[in-house]
N, C-alpha and C positions, 0 to 999 in steps of 0.2 A: 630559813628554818623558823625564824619568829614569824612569818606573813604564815606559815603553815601550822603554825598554831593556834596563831589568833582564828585561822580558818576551822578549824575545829573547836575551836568553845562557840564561833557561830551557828556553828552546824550544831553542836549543842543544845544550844538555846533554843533554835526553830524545832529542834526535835522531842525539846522539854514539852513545848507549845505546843504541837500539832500532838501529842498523846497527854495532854493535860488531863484531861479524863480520868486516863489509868497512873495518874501521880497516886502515891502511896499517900501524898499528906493529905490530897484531895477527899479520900475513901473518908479521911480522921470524921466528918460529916456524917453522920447515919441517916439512914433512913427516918429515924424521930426527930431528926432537925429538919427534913426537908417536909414533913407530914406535921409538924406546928407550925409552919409559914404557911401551910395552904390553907389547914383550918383557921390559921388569924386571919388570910384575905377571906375564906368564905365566911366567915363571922362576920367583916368588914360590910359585907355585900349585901349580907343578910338584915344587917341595919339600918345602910342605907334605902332598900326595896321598902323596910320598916316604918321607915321615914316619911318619903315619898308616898306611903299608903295614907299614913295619918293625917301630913296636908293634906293629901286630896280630898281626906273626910271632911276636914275641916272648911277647905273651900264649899265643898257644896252644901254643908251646913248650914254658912254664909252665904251662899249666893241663893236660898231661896226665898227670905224677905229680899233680899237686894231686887231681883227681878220681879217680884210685883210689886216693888215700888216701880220700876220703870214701864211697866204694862202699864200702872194706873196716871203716870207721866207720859205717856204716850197719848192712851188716849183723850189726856186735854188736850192735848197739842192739836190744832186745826188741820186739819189733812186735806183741804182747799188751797194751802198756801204750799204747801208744800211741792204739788206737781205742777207745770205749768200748763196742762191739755185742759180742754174742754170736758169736763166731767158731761156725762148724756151721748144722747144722739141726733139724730136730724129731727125737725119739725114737719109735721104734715104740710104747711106750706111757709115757704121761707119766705123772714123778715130781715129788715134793714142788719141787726142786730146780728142774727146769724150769719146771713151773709158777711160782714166783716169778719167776723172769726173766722170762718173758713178760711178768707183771703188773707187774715191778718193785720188788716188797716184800720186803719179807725171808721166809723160808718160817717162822717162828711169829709173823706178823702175823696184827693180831686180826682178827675177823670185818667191824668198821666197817671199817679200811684196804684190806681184802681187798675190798668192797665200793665203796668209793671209787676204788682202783685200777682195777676192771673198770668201773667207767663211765665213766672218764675215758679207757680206751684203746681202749672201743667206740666211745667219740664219734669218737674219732682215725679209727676203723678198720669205722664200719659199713658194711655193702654200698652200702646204699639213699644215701650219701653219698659214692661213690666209692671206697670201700675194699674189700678180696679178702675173697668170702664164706669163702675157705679160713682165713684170718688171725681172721675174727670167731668159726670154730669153734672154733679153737685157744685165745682168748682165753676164750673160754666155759667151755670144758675144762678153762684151767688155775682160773677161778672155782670151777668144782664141784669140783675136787681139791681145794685148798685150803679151802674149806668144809665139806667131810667130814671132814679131817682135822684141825680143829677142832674139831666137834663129839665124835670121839672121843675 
């Protein structure tokens, strides 16, 4: 008799719970308590948006001396040093000088280097793999300059 009672204030209690809703104390809430908690979060929201507007005036307020000082920092900065390529293009006829750049040795590297550099930048650069027959001539060219100019 007592396990069958205690099983009915359980069953009670779940049945409080699952119609909690239509609790009578629940209702005690109107509708102008649940309609000041939204207008205090959308007030909330509405300031923060507020907020967020006015940094961002204020950054870019700020950041238009800041960026031309760095435009005018920039362009001292030497912009030779910065990339490592050969700024230009080829010479109408190739010197000692170009020729190593191309191959990347120094121009009184020996015959081995000379020869190790040109096959390592054909590999890079040969036609028959994807690379400009124009680039594999010029790397050829500067090969035989700089082997002649050994040799003498």
């Amino acid at each position: 008799m007592a396990a069958s009672g205690n099983r009915s204030s359980t069953l009670g209690s779940q049945e409080r719970l699952r119609y909690a809703e239509f609790n009578p104390n629940s209702a005690d809430r109107g509708e102008a308590d649940i309609d000041r908690r939204l207008g205090g979060t959308l007030i909330a929201v509405g300031l923060g948006v507020a907020a967020a507007a006015f940094a961002g005036r204020y950054a870019f307020h700020l950041w238009k001396p800041l960026g031309q000082v760095i435009t005018e920092s920039a362009k001292k900065f030497p912009s030779a040093s910065i990339s490592s390529y050969y700024k230009g293009g080829f010479e109408q006829k190739m010197n000692r000088r170009e020729a190593s750049l191309i191959l990347g040795i120094s121009p009184s590297a020996s015959r081995v280097k000379i020869k190790a550099a040109h096959r390592k930048m054909m590999v890079l650069n040969h036609p028959d793999k994807g690379g400009s027959p124009y680039l594999a001539t010029k790397i050829n060219e500067a090969k035989d300059m700089l082997e002649s100019s050994t040799n003498q």
